[in-house]
C-alpha positions as YAML, in Angstrom:
chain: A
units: angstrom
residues:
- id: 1
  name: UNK
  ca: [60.62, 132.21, -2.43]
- id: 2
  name: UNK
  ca: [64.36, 132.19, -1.77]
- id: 3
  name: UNK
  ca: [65.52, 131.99, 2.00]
- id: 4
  name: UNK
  ca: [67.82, 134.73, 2.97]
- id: 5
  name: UNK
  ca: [68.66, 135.11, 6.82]
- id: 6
  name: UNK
  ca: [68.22, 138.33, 8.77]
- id: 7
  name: UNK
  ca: [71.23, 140.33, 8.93]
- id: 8
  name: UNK
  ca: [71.40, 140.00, 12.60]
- id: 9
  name: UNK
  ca: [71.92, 135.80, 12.43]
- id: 10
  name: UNK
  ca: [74.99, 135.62, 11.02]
- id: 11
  name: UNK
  ca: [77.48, 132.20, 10.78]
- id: 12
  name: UNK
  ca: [76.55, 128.33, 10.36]
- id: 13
  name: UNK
  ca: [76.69, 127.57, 13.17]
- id: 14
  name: UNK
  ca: [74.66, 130.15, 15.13]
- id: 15
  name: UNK
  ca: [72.06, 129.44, 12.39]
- id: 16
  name: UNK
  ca: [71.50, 125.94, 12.63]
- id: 17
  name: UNK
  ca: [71.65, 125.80, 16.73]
- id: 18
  name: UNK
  ca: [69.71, 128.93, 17.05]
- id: 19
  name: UNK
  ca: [66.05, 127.00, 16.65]
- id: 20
  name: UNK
  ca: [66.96, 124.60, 18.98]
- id: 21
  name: UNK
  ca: [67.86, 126.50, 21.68]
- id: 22
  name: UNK
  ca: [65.71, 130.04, 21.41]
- id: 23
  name: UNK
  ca: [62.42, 129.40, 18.96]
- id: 24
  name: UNK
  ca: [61.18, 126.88, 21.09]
- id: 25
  name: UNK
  ca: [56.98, 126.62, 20.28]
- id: 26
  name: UNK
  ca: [54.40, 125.30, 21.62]
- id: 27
  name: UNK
  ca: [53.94, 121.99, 20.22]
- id: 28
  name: UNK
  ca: [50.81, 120.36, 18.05]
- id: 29
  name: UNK
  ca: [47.63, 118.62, 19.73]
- id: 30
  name: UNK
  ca: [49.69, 115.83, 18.63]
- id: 31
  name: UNK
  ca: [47.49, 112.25, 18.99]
- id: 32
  name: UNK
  ca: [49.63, 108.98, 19.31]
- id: 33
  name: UNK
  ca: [49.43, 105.66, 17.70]
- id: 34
  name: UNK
  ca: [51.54, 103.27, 18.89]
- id: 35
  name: UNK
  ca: [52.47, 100.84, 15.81]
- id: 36
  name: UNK
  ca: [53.86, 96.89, 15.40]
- id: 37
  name: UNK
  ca: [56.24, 96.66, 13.33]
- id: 38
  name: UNK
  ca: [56.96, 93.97, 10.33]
- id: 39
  name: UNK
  ca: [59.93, 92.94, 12.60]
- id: 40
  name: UNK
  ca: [58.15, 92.41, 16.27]
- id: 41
  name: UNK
  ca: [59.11, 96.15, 17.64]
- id: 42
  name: UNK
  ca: [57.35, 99.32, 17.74]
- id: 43
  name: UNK
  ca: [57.06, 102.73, 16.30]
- id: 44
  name: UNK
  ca: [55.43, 105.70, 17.99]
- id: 45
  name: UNK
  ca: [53.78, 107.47, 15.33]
- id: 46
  name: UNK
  ca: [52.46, 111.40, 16.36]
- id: 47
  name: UNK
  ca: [49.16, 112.86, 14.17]
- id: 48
  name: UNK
  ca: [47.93, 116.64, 13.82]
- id: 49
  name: UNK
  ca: [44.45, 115.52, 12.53]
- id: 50
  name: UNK
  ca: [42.74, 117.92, 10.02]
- id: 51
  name: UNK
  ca: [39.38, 118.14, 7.55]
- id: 52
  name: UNK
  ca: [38.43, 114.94, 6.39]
- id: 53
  name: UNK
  ca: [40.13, 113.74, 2.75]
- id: 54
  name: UNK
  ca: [42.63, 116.87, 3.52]
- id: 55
  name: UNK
  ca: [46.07, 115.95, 1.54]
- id: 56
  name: UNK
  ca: [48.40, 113.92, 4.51]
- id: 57
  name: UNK
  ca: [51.97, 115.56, 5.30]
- id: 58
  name: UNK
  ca: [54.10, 113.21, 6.61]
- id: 59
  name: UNK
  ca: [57.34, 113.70, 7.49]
- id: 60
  name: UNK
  ca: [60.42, 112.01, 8.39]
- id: 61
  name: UNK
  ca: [62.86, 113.25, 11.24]
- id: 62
  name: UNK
  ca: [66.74, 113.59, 11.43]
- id: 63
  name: UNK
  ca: [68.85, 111.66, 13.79]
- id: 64
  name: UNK
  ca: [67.44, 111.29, 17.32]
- id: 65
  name: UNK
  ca: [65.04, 113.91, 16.16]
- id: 66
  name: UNK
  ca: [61.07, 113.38, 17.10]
- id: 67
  name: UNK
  ca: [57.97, 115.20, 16.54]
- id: 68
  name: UNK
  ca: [59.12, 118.18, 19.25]
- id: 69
  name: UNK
  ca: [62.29, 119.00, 17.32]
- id: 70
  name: UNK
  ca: [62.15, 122.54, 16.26]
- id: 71
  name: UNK
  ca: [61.46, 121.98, 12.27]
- id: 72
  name: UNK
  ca: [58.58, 118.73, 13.11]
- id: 73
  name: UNK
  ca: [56.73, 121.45, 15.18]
- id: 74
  name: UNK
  ca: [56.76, 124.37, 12.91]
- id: 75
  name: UNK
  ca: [55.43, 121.82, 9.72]
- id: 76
  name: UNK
  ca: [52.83, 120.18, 11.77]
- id: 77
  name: UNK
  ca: [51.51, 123.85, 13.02]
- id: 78
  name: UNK
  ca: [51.73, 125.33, 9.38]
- id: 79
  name: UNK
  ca: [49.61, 121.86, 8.11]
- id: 80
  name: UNK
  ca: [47.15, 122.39, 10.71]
- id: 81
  name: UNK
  ca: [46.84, 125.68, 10.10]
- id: 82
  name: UNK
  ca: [45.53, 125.40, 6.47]
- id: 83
  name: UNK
  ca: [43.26, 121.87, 7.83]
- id: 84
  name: UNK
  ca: [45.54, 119.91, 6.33]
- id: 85
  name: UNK
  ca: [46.56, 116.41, 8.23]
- id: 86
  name: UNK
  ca: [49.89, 115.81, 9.28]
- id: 87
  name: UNK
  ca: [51.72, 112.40, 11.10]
- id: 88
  name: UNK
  ca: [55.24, 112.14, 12.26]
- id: 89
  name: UNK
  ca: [56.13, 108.45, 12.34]
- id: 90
  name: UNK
  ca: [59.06, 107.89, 14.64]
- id: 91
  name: UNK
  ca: [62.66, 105.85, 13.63]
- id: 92
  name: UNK
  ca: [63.65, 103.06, 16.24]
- id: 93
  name: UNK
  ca: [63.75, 103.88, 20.13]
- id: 94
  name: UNK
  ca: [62.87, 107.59, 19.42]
- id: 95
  name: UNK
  ca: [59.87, 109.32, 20.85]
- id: 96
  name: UNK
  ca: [60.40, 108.28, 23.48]
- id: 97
  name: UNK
  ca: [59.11, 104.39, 22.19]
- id: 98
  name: UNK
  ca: [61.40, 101.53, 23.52]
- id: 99
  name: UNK
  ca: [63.58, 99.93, 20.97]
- id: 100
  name: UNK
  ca: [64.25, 96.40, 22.37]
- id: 101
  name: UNK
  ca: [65.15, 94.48, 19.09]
- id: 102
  name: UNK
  ca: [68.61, 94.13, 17.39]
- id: 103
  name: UNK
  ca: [68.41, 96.64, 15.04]
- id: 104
  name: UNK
  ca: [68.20, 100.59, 15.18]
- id: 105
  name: UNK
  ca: [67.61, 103.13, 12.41]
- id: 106
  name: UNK
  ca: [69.77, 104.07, 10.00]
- id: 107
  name: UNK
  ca: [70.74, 106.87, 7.09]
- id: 108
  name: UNK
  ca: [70.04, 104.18, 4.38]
- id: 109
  name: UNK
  ca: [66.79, 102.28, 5.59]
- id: 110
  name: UNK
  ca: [64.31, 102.74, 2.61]
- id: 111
  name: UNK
  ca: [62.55, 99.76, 3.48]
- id: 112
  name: UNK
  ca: [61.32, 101.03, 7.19]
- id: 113
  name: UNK
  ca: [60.54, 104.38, 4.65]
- id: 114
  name: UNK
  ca: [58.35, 102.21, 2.38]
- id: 115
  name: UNK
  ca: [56.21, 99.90, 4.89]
- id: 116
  name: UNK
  ca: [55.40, 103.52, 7.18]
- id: 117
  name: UNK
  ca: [54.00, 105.07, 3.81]
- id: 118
  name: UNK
  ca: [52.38, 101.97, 2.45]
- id: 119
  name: UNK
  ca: [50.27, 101.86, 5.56]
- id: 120
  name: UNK
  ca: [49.75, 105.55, 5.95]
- id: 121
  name: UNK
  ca: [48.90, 105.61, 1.88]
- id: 122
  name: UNK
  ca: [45.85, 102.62, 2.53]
- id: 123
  name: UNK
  ca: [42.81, 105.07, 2.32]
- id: 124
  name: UNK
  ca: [44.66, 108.27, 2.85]
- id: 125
  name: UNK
  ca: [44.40, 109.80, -0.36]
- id: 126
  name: UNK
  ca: [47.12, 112.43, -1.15]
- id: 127
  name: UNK
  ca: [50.24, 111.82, 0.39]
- id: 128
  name: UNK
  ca: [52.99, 114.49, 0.80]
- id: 129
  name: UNK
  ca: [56.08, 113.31, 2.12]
- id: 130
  name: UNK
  ca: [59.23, 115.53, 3.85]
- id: 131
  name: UNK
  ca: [62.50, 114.02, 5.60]
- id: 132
  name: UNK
  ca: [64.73, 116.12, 7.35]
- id: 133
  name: UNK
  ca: [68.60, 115.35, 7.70]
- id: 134
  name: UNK
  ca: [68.94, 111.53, 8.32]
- id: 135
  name: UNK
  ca: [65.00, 111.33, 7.40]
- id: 136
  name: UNK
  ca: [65.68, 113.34, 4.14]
- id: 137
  name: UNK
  ca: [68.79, 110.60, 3.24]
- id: 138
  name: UNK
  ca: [66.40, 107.72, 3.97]
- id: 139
  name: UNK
  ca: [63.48, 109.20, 1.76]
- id: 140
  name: UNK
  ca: [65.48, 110.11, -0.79]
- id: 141
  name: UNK
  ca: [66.96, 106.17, -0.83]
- id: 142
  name: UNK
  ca: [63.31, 105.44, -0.73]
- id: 143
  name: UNK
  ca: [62.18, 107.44, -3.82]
- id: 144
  name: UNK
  ca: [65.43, 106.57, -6.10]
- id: 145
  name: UNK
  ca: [64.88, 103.10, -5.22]
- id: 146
  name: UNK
  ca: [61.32, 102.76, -6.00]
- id: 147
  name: UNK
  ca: [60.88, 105.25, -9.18]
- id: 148
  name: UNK
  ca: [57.71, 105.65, -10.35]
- id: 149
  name: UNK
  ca: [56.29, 102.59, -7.86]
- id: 150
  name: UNK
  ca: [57.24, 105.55, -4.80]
- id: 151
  name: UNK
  ca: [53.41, 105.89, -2.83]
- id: 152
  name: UNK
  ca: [54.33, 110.49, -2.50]
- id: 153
  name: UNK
  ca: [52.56, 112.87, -5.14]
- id: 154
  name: UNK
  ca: [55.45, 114.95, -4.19]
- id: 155
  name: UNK
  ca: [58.57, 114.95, -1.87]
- id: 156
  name: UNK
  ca: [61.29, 117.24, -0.15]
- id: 157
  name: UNK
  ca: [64.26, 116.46, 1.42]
- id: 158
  name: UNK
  ca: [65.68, 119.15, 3.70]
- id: 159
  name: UNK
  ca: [69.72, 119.47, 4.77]
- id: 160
  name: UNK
  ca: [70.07, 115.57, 3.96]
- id: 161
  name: UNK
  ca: [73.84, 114.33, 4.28]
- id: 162
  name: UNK
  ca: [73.45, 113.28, 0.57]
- id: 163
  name: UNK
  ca: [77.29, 112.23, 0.88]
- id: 164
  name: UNK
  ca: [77.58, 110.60, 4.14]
- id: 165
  name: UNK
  ca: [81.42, 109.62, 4.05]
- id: 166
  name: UNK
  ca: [81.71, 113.55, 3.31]
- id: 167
  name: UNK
  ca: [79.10, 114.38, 5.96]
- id: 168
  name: UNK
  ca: [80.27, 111.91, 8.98]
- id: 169
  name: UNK
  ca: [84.40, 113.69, 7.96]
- id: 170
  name: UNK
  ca: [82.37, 117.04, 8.94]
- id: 171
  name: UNK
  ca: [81.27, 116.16, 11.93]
- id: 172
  name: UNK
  ca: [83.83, 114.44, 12.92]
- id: 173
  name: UNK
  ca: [86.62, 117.15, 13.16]
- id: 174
  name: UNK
  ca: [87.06, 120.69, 14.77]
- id: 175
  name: UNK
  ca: [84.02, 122.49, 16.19]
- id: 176
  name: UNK
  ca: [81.56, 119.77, 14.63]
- id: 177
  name: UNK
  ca: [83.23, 117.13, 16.52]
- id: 178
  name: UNK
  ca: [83.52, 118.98, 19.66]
- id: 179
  name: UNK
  ca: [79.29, 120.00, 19.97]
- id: 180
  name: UNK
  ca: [77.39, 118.49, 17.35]
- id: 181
  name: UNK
  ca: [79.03, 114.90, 17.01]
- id: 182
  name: UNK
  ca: [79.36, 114.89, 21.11]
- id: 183
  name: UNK
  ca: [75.62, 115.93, 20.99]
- id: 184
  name: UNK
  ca: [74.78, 113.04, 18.98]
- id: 185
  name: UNK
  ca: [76.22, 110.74, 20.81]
- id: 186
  name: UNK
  ca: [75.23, 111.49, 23.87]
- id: 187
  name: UNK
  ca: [71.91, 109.82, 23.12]
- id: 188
  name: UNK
  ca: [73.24, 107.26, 20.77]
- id: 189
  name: UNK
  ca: [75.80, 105.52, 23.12]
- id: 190
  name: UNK
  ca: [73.19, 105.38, 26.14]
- id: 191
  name: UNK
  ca: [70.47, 103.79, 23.46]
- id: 192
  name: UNK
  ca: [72.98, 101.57, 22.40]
- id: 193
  name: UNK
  ca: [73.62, 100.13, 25.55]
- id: 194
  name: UNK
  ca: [70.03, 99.72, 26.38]
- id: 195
  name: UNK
  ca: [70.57, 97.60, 23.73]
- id: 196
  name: UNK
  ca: [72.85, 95.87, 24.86]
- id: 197
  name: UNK
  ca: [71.82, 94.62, 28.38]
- id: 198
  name: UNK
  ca: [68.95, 92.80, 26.39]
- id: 199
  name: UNK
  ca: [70.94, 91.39, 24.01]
- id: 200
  name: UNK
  ca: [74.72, 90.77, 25.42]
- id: 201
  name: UNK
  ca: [76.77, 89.79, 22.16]
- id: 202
  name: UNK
  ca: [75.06, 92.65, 19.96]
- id: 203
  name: UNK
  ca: [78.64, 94.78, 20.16]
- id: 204
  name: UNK
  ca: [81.60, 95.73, 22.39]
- id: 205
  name: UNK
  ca: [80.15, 97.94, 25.48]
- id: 206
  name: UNK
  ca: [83.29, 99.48, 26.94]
- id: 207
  name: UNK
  ca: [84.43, 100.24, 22.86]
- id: 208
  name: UNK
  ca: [81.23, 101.85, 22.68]
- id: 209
  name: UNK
  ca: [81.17, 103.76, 25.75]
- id: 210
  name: UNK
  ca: [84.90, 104.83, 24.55]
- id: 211
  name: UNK
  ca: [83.45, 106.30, 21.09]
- id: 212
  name: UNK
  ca: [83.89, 109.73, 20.39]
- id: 213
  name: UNK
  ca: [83.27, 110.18, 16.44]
- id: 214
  name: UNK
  ca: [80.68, 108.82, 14.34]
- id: 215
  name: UNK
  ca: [83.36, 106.61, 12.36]
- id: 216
  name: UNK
  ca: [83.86, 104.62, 15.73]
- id: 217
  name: UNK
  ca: [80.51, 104.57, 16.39]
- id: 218
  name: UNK
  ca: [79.11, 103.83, 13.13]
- id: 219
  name: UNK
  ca: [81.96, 101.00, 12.60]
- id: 220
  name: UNK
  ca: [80.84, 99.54, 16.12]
- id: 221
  name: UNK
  ca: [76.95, 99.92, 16.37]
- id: 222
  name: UNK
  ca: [75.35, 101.21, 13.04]
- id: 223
  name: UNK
  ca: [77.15, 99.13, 10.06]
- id: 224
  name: UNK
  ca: [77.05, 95.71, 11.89]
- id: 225
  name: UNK
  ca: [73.88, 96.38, 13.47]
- id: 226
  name: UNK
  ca: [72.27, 96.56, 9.72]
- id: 227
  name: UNK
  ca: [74.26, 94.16, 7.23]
- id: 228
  name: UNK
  ca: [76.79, 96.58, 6.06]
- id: 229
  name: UNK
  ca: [80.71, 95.14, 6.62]
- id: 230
  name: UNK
  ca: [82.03, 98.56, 8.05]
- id: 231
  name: UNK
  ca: [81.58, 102.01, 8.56]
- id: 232
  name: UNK
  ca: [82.95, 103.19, 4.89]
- id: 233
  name: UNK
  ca: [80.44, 100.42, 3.36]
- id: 234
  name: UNK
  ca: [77.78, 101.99, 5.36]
- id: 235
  name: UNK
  ca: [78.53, 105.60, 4.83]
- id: 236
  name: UNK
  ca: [79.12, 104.19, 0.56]
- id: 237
  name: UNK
  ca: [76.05, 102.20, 0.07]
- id: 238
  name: UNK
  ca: [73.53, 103.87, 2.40]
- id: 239
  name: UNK
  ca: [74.41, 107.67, 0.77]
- id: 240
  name: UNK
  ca: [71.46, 108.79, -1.29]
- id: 241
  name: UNK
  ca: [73.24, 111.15, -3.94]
- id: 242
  name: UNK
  ca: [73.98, 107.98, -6.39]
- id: 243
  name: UNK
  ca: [69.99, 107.76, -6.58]
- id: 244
  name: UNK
  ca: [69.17, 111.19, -7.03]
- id: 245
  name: UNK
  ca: [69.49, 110.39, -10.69]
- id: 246
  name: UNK
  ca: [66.60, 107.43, -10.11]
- id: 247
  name: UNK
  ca: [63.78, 109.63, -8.22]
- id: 248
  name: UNK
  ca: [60.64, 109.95, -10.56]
- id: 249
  name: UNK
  ca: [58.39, 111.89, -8.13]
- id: 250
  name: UNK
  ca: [58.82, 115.53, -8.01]
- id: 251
  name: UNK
  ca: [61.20, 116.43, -5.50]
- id: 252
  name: UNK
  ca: [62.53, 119.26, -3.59]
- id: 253
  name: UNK
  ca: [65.98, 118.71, -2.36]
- id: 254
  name: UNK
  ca: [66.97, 121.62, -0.21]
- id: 255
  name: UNK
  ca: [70.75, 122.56, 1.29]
- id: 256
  name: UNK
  ca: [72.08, 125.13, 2.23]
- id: 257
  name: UNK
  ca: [75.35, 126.03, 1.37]
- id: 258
  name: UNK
  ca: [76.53, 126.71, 4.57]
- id: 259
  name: UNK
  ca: [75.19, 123.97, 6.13]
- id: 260
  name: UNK
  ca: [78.21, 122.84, 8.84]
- id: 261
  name: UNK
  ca: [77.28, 118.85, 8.25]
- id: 262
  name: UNK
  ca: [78.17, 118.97, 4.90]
- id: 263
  name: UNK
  ca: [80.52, 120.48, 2.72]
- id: 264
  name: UNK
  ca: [79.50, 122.26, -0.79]
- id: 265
  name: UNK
  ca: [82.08, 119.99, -3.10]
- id: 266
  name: UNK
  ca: [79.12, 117.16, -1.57]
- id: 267
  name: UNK
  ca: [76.66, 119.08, -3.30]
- id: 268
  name: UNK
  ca: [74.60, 117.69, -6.72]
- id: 269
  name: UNK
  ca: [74.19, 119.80, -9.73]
- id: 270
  name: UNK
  ca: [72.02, 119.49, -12.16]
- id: 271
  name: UNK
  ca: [73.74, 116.68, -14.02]
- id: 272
  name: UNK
  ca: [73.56, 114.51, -11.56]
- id: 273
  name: UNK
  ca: [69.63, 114.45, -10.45]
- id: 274
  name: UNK
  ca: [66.87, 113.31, -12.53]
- id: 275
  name: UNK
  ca: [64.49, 115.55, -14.29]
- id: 276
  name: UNK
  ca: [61.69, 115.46, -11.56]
- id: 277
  name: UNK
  ca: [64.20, 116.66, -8.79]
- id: 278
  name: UNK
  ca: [64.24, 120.67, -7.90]
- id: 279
  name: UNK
  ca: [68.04, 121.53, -6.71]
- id: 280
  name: UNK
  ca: [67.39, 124.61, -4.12]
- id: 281
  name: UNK
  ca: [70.97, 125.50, -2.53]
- id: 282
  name: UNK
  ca: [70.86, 129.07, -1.04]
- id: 283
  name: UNK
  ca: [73.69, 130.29, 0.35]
- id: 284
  name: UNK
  ca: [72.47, 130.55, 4.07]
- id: 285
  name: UNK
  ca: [69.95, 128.29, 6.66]
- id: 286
  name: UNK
  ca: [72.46, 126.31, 8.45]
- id: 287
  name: UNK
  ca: [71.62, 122.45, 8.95]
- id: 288
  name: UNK
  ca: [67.82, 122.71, 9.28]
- id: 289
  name: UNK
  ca: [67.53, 126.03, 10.64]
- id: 290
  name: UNK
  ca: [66.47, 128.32, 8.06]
- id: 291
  name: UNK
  ca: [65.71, 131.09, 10.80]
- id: 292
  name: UNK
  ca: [63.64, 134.55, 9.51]
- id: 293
  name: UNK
  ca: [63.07, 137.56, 10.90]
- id: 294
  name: UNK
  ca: [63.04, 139.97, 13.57]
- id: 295
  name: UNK
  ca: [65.04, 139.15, 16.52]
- id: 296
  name: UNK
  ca: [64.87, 136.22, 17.79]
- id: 297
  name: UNK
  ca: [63.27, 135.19, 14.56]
- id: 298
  name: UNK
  ca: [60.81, 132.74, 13.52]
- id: 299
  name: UNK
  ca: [60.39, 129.40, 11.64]
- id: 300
  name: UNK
  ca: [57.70, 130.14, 9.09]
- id: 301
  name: UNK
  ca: [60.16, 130.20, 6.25]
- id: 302
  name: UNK
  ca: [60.70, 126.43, 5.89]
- id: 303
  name: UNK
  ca: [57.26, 125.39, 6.81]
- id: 304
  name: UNK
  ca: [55.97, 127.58, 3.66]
- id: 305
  name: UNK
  ca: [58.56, 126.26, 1.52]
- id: 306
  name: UNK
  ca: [57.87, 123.07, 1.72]
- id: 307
  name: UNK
  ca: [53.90, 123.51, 1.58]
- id: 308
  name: UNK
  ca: [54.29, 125.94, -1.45]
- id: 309
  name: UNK
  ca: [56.06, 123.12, -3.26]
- id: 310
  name: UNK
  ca: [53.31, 120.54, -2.45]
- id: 311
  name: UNK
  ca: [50.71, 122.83, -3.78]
- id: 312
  name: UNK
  ca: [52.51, 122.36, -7.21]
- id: 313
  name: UNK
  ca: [51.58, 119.21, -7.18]
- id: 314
  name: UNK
  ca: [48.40, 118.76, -5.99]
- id: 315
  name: UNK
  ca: [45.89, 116.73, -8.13]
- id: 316
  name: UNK
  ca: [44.75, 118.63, -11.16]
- id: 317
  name: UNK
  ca: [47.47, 121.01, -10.90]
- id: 318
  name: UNK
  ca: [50.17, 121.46, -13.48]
- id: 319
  name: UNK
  ca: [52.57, 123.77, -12.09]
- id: 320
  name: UNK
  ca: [56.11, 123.96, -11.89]
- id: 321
  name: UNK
  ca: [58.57, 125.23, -9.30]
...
């Protein structure tokens, strides 16, 4: 089932931003729980509910992602279409859910990872768990970190900036800097300062209002915010690639090779994961796009992927990928 783009999509660029601007769907019946979390705040946490004791897809989104971005929609229709359940649990201050504590989300937070799937694992049978970008980085921390204690039957990661130091230089330079970093932080910076009107000594406004790369913001909001002593500490000990080599659950790590937020010499081979991991690195998709056919193309490609994989590893099943 390997992706190849339609002729008429070409670049990676045009095929990660393509999605977000033209293959805009209808979204899910999505139901909402709003959730306390073990620190005082709250999560917003969106359901597609299916047949009862169905296997539960949860998945994970990328930075200031939610459950309308383009790839959270397609999964949740493809798992409702087969009565499957699905839940997208929301990172700090996203979906549109208040974030009025001293912390955010960030690429290397396995522990908000672990107490979202311990609660949705409490009576929910099979658990199937995706991340995407950011989402895939933090579940991929999650599973390397926690072996053969990690709550998934199975697990993909899709376009996660496995090397963030090599990742953040990407974005931070040329065309990346100039649309998808100044994307970025066009919601960052204002969430930021939320932030900080309700809690005055947090960081430097006017510094943060001046940021224009992710290494100034990161060094300013996102390392201090979270215990790290800079931005390279951050990007070093919150990159999931060292722990690729730790993951016992099967896993499904999936980037393309032209992906624009991270360069191919980032890339693991097969030396450097563990035997349960599944390397999947076509040439084409873009970051998260994965667009197929006709013009202006759909998003089934990544949705069946992903739910192709799981079915590997369904109870009673033996298969391999």
């Amino acid at each position: 089932m390997s992706y190849c783009p339609p002729r008429w999509l070409i670049g990676s660029h045009l095929q990660t931003i393509w999605p977000a601007l033209f293959l805009k769907s209808q979204l899910p019946a999505y139901r909402r729980e709003i959730w306390p979390t073990p620190d005082g705040g709250e999560i917003a946490v969106d359901y597609v509910d299916g047949d009862a004791g169905a296997p539960l897809v949860v998945l994970f989104h990328g930075l200031e992602g939610s459950s309308q971005s383009h790839y959270a929609s397609a999964l949740m229709h493809a798992v409702k279409a087969r009565g499957w359940r699905g839940v997208v649990p929301h990172f700090r201050g996203c979906g549109g859910q208040p974030n009025l504590l001293r912390r955010a989300y960030h690429a290397g937070d396995a522990a908000e990872v672990d107490w979202i799937l311990q609660r949705l694992a409490a009576g929910n049978g099979v658990l199937f768990v995706a991340g995407v970008s950011l989402g895939g980085n933090m579940l991929l921390r999650y599973l390397g970190e926690h072996g053969a204690r990690a709550l998934p039957q199975a697990a993909a990661a899709i376009s996660a900036p496995l090397d963030l130091a090599a990742a953040s230089t990407c974005l931070d330079r040329g065309f990346g800097r100039h649309v998808y970093t100044r994307m970025f932080l066009n919601t960052l910076k204002p969430k930021s300062l939320a932030q900080l009107a309700q809690h005055p000594d947090l960081f430097d406004g006017e510094a943060v209002r001046n940021s224009k790369t992710f290494v100034e913001f990161d060094n300013l909001v996102t390392a201090p915010l979270h215990g790290y002593r800079d931005v390279q500490d951050y990007w070093r000990r919150a990159s999931s690639k060292p722990l690729l080599k730790d993951i016992v659950r099967p896993t499904l790590v999936l980037n393309a090779r032209n992906d624009p937020f991270l360069p191919v010499s980032a890339l693991p081979g097969n030396g450097e994961v563990s035997p349960a991991v599944t390397l999947e690195q076509p040439e084409h998709g873009g970051h998260a796009g994965f667009v197929s056919g006709r013009f202006p193309g759909h998003l089934q490609w990544l949705p069946q992927r992903l739910l192709t994989f799981f079915d590997l590893h369904l109870p009673g099943t033996t298969g391999t990928d």
